[in-house]
C-alpha positions as MATLAB code, in Angstrom:
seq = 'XXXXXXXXXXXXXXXXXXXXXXXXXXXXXXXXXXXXXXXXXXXXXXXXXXXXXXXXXXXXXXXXXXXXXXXXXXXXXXXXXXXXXXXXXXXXXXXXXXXXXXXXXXXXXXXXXXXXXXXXXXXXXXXXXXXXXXXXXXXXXXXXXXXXXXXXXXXXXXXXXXXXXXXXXXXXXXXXXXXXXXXXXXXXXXXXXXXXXXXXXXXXXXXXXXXXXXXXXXXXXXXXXXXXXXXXXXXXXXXXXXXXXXXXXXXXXXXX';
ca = [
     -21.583    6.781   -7.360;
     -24.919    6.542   -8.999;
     -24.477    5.897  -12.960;
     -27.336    8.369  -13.539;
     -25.350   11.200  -12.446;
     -23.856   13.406  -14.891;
     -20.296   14.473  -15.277;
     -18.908   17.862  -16.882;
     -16.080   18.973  -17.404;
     -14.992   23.279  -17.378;
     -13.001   25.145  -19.779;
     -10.141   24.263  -17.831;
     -10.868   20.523  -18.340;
     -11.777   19.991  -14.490;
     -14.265   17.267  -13.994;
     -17.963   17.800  -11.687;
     -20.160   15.910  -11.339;
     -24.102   16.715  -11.456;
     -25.704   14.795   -8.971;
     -29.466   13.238  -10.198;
     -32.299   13.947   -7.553;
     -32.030   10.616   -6.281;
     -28.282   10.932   -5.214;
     -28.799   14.556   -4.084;
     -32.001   13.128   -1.752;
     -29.279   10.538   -0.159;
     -26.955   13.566    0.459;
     -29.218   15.365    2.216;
     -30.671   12.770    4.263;
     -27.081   11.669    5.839;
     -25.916   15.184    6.313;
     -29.544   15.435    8.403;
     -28.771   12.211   10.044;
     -24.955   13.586   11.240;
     -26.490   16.958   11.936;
     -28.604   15.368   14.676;
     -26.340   13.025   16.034;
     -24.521   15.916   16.646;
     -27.380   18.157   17.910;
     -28.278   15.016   20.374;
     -24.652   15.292   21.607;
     -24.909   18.919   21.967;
     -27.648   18.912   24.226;
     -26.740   16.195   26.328;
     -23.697   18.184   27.087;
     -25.156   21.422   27.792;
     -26.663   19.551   30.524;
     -23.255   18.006   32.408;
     -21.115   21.210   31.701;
     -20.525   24.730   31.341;
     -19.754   26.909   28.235;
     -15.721   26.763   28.270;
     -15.949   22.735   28.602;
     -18.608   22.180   26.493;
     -16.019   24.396   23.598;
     -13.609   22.403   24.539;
     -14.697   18.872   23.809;
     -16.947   19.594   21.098;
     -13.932   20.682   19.305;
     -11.995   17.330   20.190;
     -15.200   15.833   19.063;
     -15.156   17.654   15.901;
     -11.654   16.838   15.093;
     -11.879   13.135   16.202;
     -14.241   12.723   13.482;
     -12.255   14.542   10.732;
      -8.940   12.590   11.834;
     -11.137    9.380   11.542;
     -12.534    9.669    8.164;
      -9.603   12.036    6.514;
      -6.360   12.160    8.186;
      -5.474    8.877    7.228;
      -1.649    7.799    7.788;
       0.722    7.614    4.646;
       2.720    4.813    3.974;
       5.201    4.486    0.963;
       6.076    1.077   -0.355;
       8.575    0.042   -3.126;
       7.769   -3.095   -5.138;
      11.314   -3.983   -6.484;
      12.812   -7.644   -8.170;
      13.949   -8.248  -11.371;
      12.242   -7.616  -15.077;
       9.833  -10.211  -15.626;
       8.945  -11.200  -11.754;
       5.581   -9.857  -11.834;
       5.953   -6.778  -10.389;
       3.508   -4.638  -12.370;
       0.964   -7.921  -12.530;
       1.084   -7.159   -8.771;
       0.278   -3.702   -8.606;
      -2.372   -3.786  -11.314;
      -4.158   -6.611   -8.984;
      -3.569   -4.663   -5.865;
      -5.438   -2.208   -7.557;
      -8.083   -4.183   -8.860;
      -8.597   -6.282   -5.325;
      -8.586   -2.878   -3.294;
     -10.166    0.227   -5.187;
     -12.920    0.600   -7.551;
     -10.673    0.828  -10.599;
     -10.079   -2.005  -12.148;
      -6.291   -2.372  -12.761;
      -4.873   -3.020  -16.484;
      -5.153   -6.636  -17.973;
      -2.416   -6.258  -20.834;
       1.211   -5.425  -18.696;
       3.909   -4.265  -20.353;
       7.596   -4.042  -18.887;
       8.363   -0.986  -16.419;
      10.689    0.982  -18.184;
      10.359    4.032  -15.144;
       7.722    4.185  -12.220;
       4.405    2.869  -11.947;
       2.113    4.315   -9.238;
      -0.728    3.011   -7.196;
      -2.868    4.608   -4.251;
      -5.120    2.394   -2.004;
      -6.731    2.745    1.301;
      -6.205   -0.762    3.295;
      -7.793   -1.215    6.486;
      -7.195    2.887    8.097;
      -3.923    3.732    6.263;
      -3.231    5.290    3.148;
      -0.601    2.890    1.042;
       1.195    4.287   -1.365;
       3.424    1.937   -4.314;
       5.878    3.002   -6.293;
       7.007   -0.239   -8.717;
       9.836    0.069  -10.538;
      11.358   -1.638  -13.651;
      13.606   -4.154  -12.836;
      15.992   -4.254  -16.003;
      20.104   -4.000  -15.273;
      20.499   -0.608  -16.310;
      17.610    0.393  -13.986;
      18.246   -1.297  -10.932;
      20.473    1.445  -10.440;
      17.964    4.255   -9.470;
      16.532    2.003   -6.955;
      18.245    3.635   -4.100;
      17.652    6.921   -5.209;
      13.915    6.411   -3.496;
      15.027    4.193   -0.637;
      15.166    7.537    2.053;
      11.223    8.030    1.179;
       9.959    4.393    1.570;
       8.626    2.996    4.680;
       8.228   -0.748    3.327;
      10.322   -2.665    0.533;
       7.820   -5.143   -1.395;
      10.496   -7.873   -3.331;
       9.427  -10.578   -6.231;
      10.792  -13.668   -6.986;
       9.868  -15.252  -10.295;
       9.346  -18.932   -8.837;
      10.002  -20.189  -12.390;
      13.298  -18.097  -13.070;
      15.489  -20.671  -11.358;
      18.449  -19.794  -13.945;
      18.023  -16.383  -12.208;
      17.541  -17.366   -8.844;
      21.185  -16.292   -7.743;
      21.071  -12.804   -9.690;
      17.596  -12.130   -7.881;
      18.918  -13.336   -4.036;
      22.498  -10.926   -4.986;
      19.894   -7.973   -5.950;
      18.275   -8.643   -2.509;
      20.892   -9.065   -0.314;
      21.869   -5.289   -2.012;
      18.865   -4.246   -0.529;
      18.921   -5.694    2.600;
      22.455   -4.269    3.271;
      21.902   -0.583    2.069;
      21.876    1.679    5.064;
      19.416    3.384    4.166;
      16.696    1.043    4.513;
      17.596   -0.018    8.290;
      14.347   -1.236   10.162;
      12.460   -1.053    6.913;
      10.080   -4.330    6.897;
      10.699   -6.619    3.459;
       7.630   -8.475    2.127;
       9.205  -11.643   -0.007;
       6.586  -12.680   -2.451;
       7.345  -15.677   -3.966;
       5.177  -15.465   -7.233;
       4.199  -17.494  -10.270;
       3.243  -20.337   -7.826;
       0.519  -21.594  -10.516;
       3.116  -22.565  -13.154;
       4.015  -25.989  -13.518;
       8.050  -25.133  -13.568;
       7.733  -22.935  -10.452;
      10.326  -24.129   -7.608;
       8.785  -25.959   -4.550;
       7.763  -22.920   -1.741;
      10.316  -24.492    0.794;
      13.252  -24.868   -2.061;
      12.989  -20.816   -2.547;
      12.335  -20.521    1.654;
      15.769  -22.030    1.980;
      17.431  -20.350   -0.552;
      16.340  -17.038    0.784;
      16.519  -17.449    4.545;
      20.206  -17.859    3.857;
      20.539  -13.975    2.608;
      18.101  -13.181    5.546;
      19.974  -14.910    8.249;
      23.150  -13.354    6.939;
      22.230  -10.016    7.421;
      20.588  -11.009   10.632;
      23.374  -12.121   12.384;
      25.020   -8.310   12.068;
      21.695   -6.085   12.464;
      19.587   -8.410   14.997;
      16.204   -7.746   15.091;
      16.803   -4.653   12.837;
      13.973   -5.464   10.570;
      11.092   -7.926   10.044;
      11.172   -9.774    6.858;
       8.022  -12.049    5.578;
       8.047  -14.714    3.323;
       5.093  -15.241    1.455;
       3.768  -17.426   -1.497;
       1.959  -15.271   -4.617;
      -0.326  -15.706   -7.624;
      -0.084  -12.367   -8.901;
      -2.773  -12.643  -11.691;
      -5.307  -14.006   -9.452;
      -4.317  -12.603   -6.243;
      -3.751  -15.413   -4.401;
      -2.008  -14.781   -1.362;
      -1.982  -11.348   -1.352;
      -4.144  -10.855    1.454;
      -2.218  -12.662    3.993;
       1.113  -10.445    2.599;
      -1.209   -7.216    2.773;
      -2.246   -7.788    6.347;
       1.829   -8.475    7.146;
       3.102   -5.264    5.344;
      -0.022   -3.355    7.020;
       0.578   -4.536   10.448;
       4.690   -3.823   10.318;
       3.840   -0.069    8.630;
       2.324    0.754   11.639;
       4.869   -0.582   13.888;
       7.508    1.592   11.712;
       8.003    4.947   13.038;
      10.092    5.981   10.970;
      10.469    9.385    9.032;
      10.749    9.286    5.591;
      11.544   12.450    2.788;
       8.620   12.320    0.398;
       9.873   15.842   -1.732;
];
């Protein structure tokens, strides 16, 4: 949006926005440009068909357009580990890497739910982070039935914690509630000299993976993938994972 333009708010506190005569001449210019792209259309099929046809598709037209640029699918994603793995530090770059607001620079811990909206690719993502302290691991399931993705971080530095953070994710990984739910691993804190080798925490992990495996084959696709939360590094290639396995994921979830 142009800076020029002027917002305002009501005496209800709503926000508007007053468009400058620049921005309003850009308006009206595309809505001309759509107006005879559909006018074009128009005529071309008065030509091939007759009145009751010519209804007919230029509704389907009309609502192939709105379904492209509004109906987006929603997806709901939880971004769960344990306090201190850079689960915020991931949502706030999420943020700042896929929207127009920038996400916040000073984190503090997650003491209840944290919520971010982005549009990736044509779907809708929704995150819900939560904190990741003992006493609130314990609401975690209470949001697993409206989730269509679990996002889990490691702390690759926490290796006195390593065991407590595989135990929480094996948890996960056997609650029935998140059957054929795709798990994005994301190993973060890779930039720190005292993080564990990518292939020690593969190992380590793949052990509570193939567990579970072995009694709900091919139940669920799980990714493991390397992170730099603060910079973003890495993110992309887990994005395009989660995005591609949300689709896939037919399942129903209860968002009330």
């Amino acid at each position: 949006m142009n800076d020029n333009n002027k917002k305002i708010k009501d005496d209800e506190n709503v926000e508007f926005v007053l468009f400058n005569s620049y921005s309003f001449s850009r308006l009206l210019l595309i809505f001309k440009f759509l107006n005879n792209g559909i006018l074009l259309i128009q005529v071309y099929l008065n030509s091939l068909i007759d009145n009751r046809n010519r209804n007919r598709i230029m509704f389907g037209l009309f609502y192939g357009f709105w379904k492209y640029f509004f109906n987006k699918k929603e997806y709901f994603t939880l971004i769960l580990g344990l306090d201190g793995a850079g689960k915020t530090t991931l949502l706030e770059e999420i943020k700042t890497k896929y929207t127009k607001t920038p996400g916040l620079k000073h984190i503090m811990p997650t003491v209840g739910l944290n919520i971010g909206r982005i549009i990736y690719e044509d779907v809708k993502l929704i995150f819900w982070d939560l904190g990741g302290q003992v006493d609130l691991r314990s609401i975690w399931d209470k949001y697993y039935n409206s989730v269509h993705a679990v996002i889990y971080v490691v702390d690759s530095t926490d290796q006195e914690r390593m065991e407590e953070s595989k135990s929480e994710l094996e948890k996960i990984m056997t609650n029935p509630d998140l059957r054929d739910v795709p798990i994005l691993l994301f190993f973060n804190k890779r930039d720190l000299p005292d993080a564990q080798s990518t292939d020690v925490l593969s190992s380590a992990f793949k052990t509570v993976i193939l567990n579970y495996k072995s009694t709900d084959v091919n139940s669920r696709n799980v990714q493991l993938q390397p992170l730099i939360a603060n910079t973003g590094q890495g993110l992309n290639e887990g994005m395009m994972w989660l995005t591609d396995n949300l689709k896939k994921n037919a399942r129903v979830v209860e968002t009330e």
